[in-house]
C-alpha positions in Angstrom: -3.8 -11.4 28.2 -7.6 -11.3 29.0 -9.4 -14.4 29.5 -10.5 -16.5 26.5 -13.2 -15.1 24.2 -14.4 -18.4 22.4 -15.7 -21.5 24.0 -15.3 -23.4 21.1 -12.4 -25.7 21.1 -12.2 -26.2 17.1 -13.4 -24.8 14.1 -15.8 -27.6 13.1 -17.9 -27.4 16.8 -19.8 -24.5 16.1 -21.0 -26.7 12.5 -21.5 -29.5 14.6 -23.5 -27.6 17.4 -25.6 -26.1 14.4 -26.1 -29.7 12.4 -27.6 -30.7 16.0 -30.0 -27.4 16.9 -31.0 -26.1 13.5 -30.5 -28.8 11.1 -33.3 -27.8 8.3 -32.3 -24.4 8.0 -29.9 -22.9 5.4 -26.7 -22.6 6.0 -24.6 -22.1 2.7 -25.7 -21.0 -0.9 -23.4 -21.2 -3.3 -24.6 -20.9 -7.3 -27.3 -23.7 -7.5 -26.2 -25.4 -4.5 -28.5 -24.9 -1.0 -27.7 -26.9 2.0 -29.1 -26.7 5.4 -26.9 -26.9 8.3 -27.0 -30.9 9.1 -26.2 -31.5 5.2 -23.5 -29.4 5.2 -21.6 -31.0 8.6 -23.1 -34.4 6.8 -20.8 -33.5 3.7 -18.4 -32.6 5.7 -17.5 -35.8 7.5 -17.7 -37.3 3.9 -14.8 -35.4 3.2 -12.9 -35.8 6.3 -13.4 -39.4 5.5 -12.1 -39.3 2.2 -9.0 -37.4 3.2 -8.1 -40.1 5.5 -8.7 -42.8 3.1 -6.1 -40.8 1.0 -3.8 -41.2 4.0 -4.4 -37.7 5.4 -3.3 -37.7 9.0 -3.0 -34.7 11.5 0.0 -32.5 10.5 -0.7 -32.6 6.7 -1.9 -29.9 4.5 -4.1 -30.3 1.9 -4.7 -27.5 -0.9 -7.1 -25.5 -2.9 -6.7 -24.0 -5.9 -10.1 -22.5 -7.1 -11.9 -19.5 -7.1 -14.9 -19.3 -4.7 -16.6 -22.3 -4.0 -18.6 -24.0 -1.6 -16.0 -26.7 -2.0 -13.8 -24.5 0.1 -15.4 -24.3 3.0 -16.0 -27.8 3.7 -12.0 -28.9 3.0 -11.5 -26.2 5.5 -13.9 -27.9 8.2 -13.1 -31.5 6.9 -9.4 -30.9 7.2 -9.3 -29.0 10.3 -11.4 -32.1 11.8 -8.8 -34.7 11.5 -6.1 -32.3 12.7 -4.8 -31.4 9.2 -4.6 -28.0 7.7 -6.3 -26.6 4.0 -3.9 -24.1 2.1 -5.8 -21.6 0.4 -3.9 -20.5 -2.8 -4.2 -17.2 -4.4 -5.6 -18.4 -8.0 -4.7 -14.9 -9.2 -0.6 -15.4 -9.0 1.6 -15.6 -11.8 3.5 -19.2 -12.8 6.6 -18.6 -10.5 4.7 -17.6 -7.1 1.9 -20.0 -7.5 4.7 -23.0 -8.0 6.2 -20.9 -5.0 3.4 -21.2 -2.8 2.1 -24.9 -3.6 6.0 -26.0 -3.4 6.3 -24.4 0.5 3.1 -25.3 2.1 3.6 -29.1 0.1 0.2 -30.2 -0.3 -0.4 -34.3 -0.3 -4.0 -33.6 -1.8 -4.6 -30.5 -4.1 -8.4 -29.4 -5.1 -8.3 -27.7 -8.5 -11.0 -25.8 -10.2 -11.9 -26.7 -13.7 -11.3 -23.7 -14.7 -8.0 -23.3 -13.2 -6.4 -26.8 -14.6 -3.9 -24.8 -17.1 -2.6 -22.9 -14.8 -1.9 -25.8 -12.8 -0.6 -28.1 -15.4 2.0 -25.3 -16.3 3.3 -26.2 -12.6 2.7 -29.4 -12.2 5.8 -30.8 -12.9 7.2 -29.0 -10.0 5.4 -30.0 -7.4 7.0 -33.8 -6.8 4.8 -34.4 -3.4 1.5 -34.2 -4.6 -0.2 -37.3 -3.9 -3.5 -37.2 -6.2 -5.6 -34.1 -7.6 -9.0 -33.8 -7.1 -11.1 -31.7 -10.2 -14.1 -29.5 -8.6 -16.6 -28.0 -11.0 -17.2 -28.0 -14.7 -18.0 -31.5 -17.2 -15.5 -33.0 -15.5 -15.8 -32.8 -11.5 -14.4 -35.2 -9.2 -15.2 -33.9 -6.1 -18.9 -35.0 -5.5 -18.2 -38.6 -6.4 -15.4 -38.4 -4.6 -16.6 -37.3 -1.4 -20.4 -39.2 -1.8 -18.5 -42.5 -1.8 -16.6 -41.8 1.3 -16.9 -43.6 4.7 -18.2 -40.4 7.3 -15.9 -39.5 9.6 -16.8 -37.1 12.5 -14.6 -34.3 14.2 -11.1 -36.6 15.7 -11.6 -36.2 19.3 -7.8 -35.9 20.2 -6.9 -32.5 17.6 -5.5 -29.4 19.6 -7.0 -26.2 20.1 -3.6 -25.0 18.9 -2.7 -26.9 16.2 -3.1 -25.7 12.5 -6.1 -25.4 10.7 -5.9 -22.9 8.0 -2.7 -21.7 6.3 -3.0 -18.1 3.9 -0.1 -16.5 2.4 0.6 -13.0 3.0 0.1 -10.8 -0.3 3.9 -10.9 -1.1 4.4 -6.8 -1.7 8.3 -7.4 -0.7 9.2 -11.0 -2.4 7.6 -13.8 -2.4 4.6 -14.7 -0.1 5.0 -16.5 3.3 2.6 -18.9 4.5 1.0 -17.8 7.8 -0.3 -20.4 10.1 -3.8 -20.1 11.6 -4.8 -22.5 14.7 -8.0 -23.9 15.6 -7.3 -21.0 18.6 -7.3 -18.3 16.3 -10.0 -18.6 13.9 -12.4 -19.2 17.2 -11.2 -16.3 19.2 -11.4 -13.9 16.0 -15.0 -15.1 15.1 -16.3 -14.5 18.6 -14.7 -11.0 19.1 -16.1 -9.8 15.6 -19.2 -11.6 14.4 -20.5 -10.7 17.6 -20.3 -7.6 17.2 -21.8 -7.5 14.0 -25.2 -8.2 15.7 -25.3 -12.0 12.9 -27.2 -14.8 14.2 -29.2 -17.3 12.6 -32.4 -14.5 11.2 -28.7 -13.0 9.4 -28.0 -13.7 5.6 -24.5 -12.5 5.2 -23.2 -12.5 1.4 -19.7 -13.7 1.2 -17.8 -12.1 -1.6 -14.2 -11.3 -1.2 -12.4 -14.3 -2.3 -11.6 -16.9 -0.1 -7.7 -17.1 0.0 -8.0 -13.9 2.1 -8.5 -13.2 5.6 -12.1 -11.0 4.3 -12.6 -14.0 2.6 -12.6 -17.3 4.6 -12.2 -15.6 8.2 -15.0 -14.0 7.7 -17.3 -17.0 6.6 -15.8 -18.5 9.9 -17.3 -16.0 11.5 -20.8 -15.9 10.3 -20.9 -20.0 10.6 -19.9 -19.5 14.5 -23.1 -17.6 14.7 -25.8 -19.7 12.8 -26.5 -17.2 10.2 -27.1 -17.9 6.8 -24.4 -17.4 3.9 -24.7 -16.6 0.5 -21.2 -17.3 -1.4 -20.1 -15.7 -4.9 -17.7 -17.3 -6.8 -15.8 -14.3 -7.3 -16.0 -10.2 -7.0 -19.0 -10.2 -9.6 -21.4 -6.4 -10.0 -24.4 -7.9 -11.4 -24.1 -11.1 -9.2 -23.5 -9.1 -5.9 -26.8 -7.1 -6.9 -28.7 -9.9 -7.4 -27.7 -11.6 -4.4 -28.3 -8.3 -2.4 -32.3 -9.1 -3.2 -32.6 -12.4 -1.6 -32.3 -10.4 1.5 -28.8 -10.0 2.3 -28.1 -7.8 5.9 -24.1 -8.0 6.2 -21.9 -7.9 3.7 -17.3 -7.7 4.1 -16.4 -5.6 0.8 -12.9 -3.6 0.4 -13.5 0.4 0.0 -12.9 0.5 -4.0 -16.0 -2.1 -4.7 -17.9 0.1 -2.7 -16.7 3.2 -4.0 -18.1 1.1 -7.5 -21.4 0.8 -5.7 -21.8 4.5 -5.0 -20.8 5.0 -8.8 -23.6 2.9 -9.9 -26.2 5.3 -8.6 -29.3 4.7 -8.2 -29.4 1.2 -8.4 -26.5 0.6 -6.5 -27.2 3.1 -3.3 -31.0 1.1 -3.8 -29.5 -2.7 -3.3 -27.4 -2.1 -0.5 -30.4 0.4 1.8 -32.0 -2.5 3.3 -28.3 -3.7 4.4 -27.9 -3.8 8.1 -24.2 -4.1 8.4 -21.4 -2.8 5.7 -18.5 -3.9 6.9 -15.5 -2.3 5.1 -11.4 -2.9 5.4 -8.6 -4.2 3.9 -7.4 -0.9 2.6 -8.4 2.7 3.8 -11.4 4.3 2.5 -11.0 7.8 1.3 -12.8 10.2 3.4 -15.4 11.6 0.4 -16.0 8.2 -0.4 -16.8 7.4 3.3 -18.9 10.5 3.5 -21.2 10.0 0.7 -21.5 6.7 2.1 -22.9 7.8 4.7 -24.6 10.0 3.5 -26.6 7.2 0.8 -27.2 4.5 3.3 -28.4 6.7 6.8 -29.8 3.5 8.3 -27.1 1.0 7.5 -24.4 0.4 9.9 -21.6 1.2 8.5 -18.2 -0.8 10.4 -14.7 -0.2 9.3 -11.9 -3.3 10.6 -8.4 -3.1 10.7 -6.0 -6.1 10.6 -3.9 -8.5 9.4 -3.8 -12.0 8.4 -1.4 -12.3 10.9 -3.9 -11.6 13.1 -6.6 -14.0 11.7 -8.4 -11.0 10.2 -9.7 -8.0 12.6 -7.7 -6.7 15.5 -9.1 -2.7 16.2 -13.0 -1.6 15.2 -14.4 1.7 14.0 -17.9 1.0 15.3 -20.9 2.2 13.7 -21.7 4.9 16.7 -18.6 5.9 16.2 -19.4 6.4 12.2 -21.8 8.8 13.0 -20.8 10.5 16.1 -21.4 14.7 15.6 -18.9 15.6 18.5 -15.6 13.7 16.6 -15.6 13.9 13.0 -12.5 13.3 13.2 -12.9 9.3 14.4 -13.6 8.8 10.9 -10.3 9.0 9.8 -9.1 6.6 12.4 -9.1 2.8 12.5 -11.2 2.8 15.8 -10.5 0.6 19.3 -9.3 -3.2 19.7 -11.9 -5.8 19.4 -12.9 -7.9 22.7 -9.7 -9.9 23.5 -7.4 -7.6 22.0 -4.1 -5.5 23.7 -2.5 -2.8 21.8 0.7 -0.8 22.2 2.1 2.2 20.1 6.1 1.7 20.3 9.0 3.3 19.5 10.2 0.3 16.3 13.8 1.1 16.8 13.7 0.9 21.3 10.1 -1.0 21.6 9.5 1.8 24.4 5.7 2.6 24.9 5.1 6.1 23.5 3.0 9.4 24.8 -0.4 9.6 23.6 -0.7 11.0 20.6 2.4 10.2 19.5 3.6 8.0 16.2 4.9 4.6 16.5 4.3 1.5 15.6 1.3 -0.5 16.8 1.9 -3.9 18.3 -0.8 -6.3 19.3 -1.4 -9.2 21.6 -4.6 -12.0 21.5 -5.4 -15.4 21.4 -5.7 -14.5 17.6 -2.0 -14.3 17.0 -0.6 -16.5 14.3 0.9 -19.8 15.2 3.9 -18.7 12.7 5.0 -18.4 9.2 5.5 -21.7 7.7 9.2 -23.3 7.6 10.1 -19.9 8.4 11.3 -19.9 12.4 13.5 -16.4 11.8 10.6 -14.3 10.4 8.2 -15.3 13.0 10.9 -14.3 15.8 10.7 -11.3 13.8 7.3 -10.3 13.5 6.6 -11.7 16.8 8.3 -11.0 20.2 8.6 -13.2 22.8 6.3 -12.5 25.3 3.5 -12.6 22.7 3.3 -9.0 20.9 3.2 -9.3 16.7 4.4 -6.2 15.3 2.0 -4.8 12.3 4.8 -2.7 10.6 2.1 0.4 10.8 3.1 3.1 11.7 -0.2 5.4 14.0 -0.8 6.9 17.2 -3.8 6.6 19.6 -6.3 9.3 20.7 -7.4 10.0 24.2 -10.2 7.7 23.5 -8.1 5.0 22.7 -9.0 5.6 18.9 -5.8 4.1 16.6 -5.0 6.5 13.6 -2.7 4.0 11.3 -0.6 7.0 9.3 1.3 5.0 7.2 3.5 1.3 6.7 6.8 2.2 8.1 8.4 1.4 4.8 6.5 3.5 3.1 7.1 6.6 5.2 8.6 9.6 3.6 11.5 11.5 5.2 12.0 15.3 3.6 14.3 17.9 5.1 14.1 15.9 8.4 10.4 16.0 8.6 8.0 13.0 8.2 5.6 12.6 5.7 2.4 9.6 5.6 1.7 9.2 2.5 -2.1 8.5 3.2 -2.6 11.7 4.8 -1.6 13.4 1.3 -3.6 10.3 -0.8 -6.8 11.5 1.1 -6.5 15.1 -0.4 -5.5 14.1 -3.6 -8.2 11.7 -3.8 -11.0 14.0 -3.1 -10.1 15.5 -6.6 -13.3 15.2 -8.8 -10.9 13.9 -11.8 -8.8 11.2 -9.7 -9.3 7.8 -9.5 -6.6 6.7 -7.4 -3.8 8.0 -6.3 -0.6 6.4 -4.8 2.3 8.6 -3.1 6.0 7.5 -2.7 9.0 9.4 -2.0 11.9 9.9 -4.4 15.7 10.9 -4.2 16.3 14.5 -3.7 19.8 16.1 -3.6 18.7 18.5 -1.3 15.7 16.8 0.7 17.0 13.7 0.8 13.3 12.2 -0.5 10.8 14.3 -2.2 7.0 13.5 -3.0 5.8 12.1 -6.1 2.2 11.6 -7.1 1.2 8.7 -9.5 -2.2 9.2 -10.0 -4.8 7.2 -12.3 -7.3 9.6 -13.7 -11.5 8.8 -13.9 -12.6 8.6 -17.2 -13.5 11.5 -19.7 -11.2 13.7 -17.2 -8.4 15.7 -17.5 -5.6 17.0 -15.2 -2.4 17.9 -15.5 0.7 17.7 -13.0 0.6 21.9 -12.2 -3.1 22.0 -11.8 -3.0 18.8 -9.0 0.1 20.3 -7.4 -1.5 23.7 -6.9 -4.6 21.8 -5.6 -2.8 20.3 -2.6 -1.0 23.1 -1.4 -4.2 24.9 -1.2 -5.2 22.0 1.1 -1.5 20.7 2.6 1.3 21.9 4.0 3.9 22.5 1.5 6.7 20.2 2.4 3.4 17.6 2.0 2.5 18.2 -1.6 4.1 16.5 -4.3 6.7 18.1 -6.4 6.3 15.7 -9.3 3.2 13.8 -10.5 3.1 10.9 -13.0 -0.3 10.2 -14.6 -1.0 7.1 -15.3 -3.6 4.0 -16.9 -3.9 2.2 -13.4 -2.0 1.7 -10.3 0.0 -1.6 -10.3 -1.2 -4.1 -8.0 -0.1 -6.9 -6.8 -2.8 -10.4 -7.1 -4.4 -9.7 -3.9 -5.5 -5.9 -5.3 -2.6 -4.4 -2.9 -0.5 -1.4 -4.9 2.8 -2.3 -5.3 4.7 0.6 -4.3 8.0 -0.7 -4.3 7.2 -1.2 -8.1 6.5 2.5 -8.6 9.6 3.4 -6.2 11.9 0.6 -8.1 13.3 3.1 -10.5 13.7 5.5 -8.8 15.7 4.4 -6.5 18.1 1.8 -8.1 21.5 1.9 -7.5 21.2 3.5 -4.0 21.0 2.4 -0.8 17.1 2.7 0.1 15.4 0.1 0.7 12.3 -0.4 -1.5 
């Protein structure tokens, strides 16, 4: 393990440090809220107070259950400062899984958005530990008389480094979602290893608009506080907000490849708002290689940064840097998911041995850093699981590594296809298929075949006013695949199914195909 990346003990000291050097200049905008960097840390110990005068101690959890706010981040700071942790919960969920989630992590304190009081009232009755709820935003806020007649209360002097600060729940593709633990560890080490690198400090203005119950979300607000710059926060995924915030001066922005892909569509006005960009960072799901092209091609003098990772991981764990983006002599870099970040150890293994493999071989990559996840909550058997004991967390990803250490991720390993004996990733065939002027998205799986044992099957979403149909889209990838690649059967469909975090669910598009039989899906 190399030595530690962050000198920052918690979360809350680079907030304090900025309160103390820079305390008139901005630090968060959120709608038609502004605050500078000492009225931020000042609300902050307001809330930290009023948690413990609700009989929050170190241990608890405390919960949100909002869209985007600036609310958020200070329970996040506030609880962490006492030694507590904040639960962010995935306002998209459906009854069952949102009961789910709020009934695991078992809140004392939950934060509701106005907006979002139905959909808790539906559960409330379930959830029997819940102390008091707090209302933020709309006629009938709580939350700023709630924390403005609080005693202050700065950072407790005795909370651990390793101790819990933010619990997210993974997106729940498989069943329902587990709560993964984040310590004050993780959070630092992941901020210093990637905000760094993204050149912010406090000249940056960094807009903030994935949602804050993911890792893209709050880890990467983390990140951009830990450097001073300046945030700009939507309230949720928004076109014509984004746009607008883009002309207050916006140089880094965190989106996931399809709202940039929505961007590019825009044209014009689109490629216009993002050219005085200096970093677009992009992850969470791979970005087609046209799209990436004509990125590239529309914003020449914006770094472009692709990050691969988990929340596992606290966010980014391996970096396609922007030299790398635009490096004549290997094309073929863009495809990959570039090198681990400062701090970071990576193995390809065998997953059925755990033996190291050649390079250039597939196996499954396997991680070590201080930015490990403490654990899944209440969940002892799936950490020893995902984690081994001397400190590797298995991603489930199935890649290989160039002779520049460059990772190529290939596919999950339950999603790999296995026809005739040979095996297929379904990205690799996505990435043709997606180049097709008439698709929108594509998702591959593999289905029973007598003879095969799996086959390929397209499901493809077409764009709009276009027209395809199954023969004309086979005959297009084996012009560009080899055949035991292409599919044999497409479905064309509305839209992908996807799960509340934007994920596609395919175990949903396998689920008929395979019932009854011993697969796994």
């Amino acid at each position: 393990m190399t030595g530690r990346l962050s000198t920052h003990r918690l979360i809350t000291d680079p907030l304090e440090q900025w309160a103390r050097e820079r305390p008139d200049l901005p630090a968060i905008d959120y709608q038609d809220q502004s605050v500078t960097w000492a009225e931020l840390a000042d609300r902050v110990h307001h809330v930290s107070g009023a948690l413990q005068e609700l009989g929050i101690r170190a241990g608890d959890r405390v919960a949100t259950l909002d869209k985007n706010t600036l609310a958020s981040v200070e329970l996040t700071h506030a609880a962490a400062a006492i030694g507590a942790a904040h639960v962010i919960v995935n306002w998209r969920l459906l009854a069952d899984q949102l009961a789910y989630v709020l009934k695991d992590s078992a809140p004392s304190v939950v934060f509701v958005g106005a907006e979002l009081l139905p959909a808790y009232d539906e559960i409330k009755d379930q959830l029997t530990g819940v102390r008091k709820v707090v209302v933020v935003g709309g006629d009938d806020d709580e939350y700023e008389a709630w924390l403005a007649a609080a005693s202050p209360v700065e950072p407790v002097a005795d909370v651990e480094p390793d101790s819990t600060a933010l619990v997210l729940y993974s997106s729940g593709t498989t069943g329902f979602p587990k709560g993964i633990e984040l310590t004050h560890r993780n959070l630092n080490t992941h901020s210093a290893a990637t905000a760094t690198r993204f050149d912010m400090d406090e000249k940056s203005v960094s807009l903030v608009a994935m949602l804050l119950f993911h890792v893209g979300g709050t880890c990467y607000a983390l990140g951009g506080i830990s450097r001073g710059a300046h945030q700009i926060i939507l309230r949720e995924i928004d076109p014509v907000q984004m746009l607008q915030a883009m002309g207050r001066g916006v140089t880094h922005i965190f989106l996931v490849p399809a709202v940039v892909g929505a961007v590019l569509a825009a044209g014009d006005i689109g490629v216009q708002a993002f050219s005085g960009l200096s970093f677009l960072i992009y992850g969470a799901s791979p970005m087609p290689l046209p799209m990436l092209q004509k990125a590239l091609a529309a914003w020449p003098d914006v770094n472009l940064v692709q990050v691969y990772g988990m929340t596992e991981l606290a966010g980014v764990i391996t970096m396609l840097d922007a030299p790398s983006h635009r490096d004549a002599a290997h094309p073929e870099r863009l495809t990959s998911a570039g090198t681990p970040i400062p701090g970071a150890e990576m193995r390809v293994v065998d997953p059925a041995t755990g033996d190291d493999v050649e390079t250039g071989q597939v196996g499954e990559a396997w991680f070590r850093s201080d930015q490990t996840m403490r654990g899944y909550l209440g969940k002892p058997e799936a950490t020893t699981e995902a984690k081994t004991d001397d400190g590797w967390m298995r991603t489930g990803d199935l890649g290989h590594v160039d002779d520049g250490g460059y990772l190529y991720v290939v596919d999950r390993i339950k999603d790999l296809i296995i026809s005739g004996g040979e095996n297929i990733y379904s990205p690799e065939v996505e990435n043709v298929l997606a180049a097709h002027p008439a698709v929108a998205e594509v998702a591959i799986i593999g289905v029973p075949d007598e003879q095969w044992g799996e086959s390929v099957r397209a499901v493809v979403a077409l764009a709009p006013e276009q027209q395809l149909t199954a023969d004309e889209l086979i005959a297009y990838s084996r012009e560009r695949l080899a055949h035991y690649k292409c599919p044999s059967s497409v479905d064309i469909v509305e839209a992908l199914p996807r799960n509340p975090s934007g994920k596609v669910l395919k175990r949903e598009l396998r689920k008929p195909f395979w019932e009854g039989r011993d697969r796994a899906v």
